[in-house]
C-alpha positions in Angstrom: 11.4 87.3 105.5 8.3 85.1 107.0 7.0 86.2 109.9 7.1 83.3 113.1 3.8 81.4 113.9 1.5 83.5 116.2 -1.2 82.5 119.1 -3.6 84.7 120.2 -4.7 85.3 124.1 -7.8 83.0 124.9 -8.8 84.5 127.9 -6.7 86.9 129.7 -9.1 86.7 133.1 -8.3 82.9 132.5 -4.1 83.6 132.5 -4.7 86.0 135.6 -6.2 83.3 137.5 -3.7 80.5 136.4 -0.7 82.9 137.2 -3.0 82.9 141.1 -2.0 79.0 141.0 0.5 77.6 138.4 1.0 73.9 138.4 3.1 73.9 141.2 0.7 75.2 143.1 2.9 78.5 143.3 1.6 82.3 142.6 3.7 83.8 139.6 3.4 87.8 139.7 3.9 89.1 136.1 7.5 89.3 136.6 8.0 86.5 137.5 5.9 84.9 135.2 7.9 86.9 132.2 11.4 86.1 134.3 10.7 82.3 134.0 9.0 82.0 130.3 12.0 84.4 129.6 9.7 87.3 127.8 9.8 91.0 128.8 7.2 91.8 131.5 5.7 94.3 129.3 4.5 91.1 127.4 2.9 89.5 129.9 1.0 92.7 131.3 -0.2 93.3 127.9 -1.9 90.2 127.5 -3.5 90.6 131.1 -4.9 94.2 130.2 -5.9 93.2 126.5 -3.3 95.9 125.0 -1.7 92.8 123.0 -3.5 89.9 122.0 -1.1 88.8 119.8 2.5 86.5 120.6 5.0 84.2 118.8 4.1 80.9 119.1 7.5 79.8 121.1 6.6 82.6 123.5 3.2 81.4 124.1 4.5 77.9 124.6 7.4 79.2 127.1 4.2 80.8 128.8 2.1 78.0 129.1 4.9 76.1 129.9 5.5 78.2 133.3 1.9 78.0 134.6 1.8 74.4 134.2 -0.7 74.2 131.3 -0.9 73.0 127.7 -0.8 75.6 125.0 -4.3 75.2 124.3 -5.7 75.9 127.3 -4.4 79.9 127.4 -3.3 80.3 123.5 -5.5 80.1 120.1 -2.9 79.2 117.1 -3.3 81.5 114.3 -2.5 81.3 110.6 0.8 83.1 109.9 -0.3 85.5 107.0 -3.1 87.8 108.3 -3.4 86.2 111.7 -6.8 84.5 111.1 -8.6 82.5 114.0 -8.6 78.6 113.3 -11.9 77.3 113.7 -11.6 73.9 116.3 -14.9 73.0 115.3 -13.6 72.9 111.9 -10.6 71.4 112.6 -11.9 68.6 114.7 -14.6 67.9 111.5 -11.8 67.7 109.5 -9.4 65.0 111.3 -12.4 62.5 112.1 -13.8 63.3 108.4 
């Protein structure tokens, strides 16, 4: 069974402050937050206290999604088998290589 692509938090002060003002210009409490990306609240207030830094990628996305930002600018993708860190450096040095 393979397991589903995973993000890691960025910055968890950085989601607490974008939850303060979504897109919309709205405040999103961490209910509500999990209520619209449709992920349990325990999620969400585990990647605010830095319990789980860890999430599926479709959650992350649904997350980002709800705040009004890109992936990228809360989420870090991760490689699937032992959840290593891309490097964008790297990555970047790679596509204009």
């Amino acid at each position: 069974m393979s397991e589903a692509p995973m993000c890691r938090i960025y910055d968890r002060e950085l989601l607490a402050r974008l939850m303060k003002r979504t897109g919309t210009g709205a405040r999103l409490t961490t209910r509500d937050l999990a209520k619209v990306a449709a992920v349990p609240h325990g999620t969400v207030g585990g990647l605010l206290s830095g319990t789980q830094r860890f999430i599926a990628r479709e959650k992350a996305q649904r997350i980002a999604a709800a705040i009004g930002v890109d992936l990228l600018v809360v989420f870090v993708p991760c490689e699937r088998a032992g959840r290593v860190f891309i490097d964008a450096a790297k990555a970047r040095q790679a596509v204009t290589a």
